[in-house]
MDAnalysis code that builds the backbone (N, CA, C; Angstrom):
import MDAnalysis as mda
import numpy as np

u = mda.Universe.empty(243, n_residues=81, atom_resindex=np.repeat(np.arange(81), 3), trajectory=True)
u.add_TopologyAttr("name", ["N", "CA", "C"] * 81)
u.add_TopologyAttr("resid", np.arange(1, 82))
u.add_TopologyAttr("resname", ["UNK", "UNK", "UNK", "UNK", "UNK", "UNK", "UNK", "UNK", "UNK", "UNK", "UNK", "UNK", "UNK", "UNK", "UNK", "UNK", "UNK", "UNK", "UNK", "UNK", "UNK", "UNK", "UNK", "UNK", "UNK", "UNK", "UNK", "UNK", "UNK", "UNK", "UNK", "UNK", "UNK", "UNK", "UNK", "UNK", "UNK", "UNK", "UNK", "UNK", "UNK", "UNK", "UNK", "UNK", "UNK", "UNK", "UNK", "UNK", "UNK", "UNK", "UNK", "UNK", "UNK", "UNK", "UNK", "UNK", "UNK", "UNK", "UNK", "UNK", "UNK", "UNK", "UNK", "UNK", "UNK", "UNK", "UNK", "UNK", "UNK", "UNK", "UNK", "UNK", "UNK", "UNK", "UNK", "UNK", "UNK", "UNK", "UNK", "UNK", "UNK"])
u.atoms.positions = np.array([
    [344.496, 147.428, 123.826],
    [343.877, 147.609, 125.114],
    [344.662, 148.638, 125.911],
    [343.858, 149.516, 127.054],
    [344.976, 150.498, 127.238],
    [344.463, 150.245, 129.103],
    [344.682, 151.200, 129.927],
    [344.844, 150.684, 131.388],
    [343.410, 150.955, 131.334],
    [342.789, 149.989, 132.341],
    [341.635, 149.937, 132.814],
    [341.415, 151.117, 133.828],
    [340.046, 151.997, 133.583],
    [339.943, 153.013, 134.131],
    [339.759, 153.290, 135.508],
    [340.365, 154.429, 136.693],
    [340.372, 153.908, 137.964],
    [339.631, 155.496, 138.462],
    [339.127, 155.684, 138.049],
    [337.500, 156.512, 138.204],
    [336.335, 156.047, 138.619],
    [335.868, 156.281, 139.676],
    [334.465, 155.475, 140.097],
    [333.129, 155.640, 139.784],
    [332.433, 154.848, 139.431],
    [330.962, 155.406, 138.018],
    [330.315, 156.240, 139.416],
    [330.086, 157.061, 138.596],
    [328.987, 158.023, 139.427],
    [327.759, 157.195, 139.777],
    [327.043, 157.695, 140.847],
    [325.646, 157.222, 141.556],
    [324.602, 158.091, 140.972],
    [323.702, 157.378, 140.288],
    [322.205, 158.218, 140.225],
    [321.507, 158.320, 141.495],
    [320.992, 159.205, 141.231],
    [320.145, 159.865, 142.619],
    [319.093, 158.732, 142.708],
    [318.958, 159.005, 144.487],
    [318.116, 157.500, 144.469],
    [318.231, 156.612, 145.668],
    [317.714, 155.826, 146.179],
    [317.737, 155.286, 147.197],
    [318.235, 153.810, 146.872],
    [319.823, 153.289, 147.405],
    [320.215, 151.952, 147.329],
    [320.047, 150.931, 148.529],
    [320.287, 149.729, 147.986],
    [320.243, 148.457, 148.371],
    [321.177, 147.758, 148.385],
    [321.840, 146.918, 148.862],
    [323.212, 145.848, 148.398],
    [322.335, 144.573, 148.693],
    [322.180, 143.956, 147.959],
    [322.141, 142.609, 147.900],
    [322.521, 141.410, 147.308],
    [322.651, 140.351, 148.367],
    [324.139, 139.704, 148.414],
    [323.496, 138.419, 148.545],
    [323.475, 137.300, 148.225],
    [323.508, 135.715, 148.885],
    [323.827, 135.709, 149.991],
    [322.947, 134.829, 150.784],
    [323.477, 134.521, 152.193],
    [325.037, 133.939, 152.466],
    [325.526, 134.561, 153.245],
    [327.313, 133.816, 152.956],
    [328.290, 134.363, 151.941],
    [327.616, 135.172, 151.267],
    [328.481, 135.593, 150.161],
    [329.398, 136.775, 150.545],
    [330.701, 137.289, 149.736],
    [331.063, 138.337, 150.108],
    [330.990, 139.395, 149.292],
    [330.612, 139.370, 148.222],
    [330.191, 140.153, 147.142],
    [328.939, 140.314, 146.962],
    [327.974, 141.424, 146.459],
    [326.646, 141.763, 145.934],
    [326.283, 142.638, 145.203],
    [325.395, 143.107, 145.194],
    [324.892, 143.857, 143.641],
    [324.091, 145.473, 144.545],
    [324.510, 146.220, 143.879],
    [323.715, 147.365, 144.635],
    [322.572, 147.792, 143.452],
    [321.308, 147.902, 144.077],
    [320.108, 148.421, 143.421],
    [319.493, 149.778, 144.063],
    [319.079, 150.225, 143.046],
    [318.599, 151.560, 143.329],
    [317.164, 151.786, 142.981],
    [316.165, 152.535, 143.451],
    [315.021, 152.890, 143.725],
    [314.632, 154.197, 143.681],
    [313.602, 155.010, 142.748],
    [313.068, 156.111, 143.024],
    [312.852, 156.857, 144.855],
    [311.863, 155.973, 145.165],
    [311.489, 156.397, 146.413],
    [311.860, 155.713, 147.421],
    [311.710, 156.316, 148.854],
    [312.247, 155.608, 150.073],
    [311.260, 154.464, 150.180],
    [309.637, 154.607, 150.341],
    [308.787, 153.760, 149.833],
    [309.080, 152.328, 148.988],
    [309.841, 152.714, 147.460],
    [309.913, 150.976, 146.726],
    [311.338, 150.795, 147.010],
    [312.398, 151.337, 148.339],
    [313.102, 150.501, 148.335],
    [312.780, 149.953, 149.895],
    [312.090, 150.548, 150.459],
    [311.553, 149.476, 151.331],
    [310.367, 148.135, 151.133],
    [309.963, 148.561, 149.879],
    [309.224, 147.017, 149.400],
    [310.388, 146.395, 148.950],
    [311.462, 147.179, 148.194],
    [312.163, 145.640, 147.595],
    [313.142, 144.893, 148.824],
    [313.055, 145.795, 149.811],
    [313.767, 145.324, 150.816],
    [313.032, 143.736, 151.326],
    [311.949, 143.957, 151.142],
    [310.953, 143.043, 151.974],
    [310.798, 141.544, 151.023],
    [311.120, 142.423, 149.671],
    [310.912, 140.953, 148.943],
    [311.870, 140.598, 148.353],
    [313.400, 141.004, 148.726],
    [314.386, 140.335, 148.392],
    [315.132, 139.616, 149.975],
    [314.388, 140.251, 151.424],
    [314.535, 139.732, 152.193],
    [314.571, 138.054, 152.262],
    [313.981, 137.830, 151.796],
    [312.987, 136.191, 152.134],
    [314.123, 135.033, 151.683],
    [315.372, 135.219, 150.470],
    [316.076, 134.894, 150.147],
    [317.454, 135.381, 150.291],
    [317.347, 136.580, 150.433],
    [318.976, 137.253, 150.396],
    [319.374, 137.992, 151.311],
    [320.207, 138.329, 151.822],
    [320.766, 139.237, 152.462],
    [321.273, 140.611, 152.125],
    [320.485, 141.443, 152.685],
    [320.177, 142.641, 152.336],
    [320.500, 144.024, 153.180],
    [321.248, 144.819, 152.679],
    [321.854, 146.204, 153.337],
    [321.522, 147.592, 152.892],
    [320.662, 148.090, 153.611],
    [320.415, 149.464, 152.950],
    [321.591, 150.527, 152.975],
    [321.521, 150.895, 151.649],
    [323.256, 151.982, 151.791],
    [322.622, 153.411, 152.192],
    [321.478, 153.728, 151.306],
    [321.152, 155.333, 152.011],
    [320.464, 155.420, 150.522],
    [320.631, 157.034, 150.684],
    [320.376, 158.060, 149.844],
    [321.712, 158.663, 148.870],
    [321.259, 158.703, 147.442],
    [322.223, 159.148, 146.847],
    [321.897, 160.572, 146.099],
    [322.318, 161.466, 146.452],
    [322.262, 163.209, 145.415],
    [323.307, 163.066, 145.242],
    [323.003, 163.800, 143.691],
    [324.255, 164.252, 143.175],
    [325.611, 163.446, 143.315],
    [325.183, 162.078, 143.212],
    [326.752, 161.245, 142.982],
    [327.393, 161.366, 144.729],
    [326.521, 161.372, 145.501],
    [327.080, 161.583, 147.014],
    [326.245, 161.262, 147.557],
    [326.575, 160.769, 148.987],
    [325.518, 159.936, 149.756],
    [325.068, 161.111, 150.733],
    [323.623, 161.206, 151.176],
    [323.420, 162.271, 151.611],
    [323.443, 162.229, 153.172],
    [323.827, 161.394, 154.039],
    [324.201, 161.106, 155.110],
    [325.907, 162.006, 155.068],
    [326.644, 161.484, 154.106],
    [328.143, 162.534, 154.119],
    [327.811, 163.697, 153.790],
    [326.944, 164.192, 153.006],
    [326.453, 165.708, 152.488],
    [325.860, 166.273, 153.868],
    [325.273, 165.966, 155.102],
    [324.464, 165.918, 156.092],
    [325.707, 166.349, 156.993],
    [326.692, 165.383, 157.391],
    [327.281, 165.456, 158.430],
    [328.924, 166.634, 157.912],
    [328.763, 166.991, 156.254],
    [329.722, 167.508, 156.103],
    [328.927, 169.387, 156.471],
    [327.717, 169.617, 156.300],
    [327.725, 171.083, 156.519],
    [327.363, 170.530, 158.332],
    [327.075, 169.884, 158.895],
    [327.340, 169.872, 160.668],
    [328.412, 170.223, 160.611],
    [329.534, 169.488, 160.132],
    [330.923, 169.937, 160.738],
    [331.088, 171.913, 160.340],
    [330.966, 172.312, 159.808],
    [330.712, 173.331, 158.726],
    [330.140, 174.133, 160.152],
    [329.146, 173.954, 159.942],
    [328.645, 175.100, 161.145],
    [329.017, 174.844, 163.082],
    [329.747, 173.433, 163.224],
    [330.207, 173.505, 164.394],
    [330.819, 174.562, 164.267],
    [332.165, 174.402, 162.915],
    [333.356, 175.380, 163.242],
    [333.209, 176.580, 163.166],
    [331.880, 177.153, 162.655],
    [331.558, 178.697, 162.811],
    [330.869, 179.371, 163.887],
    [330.734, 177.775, 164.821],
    [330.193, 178.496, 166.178],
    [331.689, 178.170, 167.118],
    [332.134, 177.947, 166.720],
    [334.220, 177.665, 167.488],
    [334.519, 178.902, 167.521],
    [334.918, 180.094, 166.183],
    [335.547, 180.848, 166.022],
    [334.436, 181.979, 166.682],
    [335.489, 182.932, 167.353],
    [334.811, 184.196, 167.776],
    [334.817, 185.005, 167.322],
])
């Protein structure tokens, strides 16, 4: 056996979910083609579980950080004169 690997699995593109047992502190993240079936599975894993939408995933990156990383990007090119 050799060291357990400390690399984090890449994200398929895709729209996630965390869902968790009520009370629990651990859960399972699911992923979805469209914004569409992860708002149905939202609805029908609601009824039992407790449920967190994480976002959008491109390219192994969440596109909320891909979003706010070119904002910062073009603040600082309207900074410099």
């Amino acid at each position: 056996m050799g060291r357990p690997p400390t690399k984090p699995k890449k994200l398929k593109d895709g729209y996630y979910i965390e869902v968790r047992n009520k009370g629990a502190s651990s859960g399972i993240k699911i992923v979805r083609d469209t914004e569409e079936l992860m708002h149905q599975a939202v609805e029908e894993y609601t009824r039992t579980k407790q449920v967190t939408i994480l976002g959008e995933s491109i390219d192994g990156k969440w596109a909320n950080d891909i979003a706010a990383k070119k904002a910062r990007k073009a603040n600082k090119k309207k900074k410099k004169p």
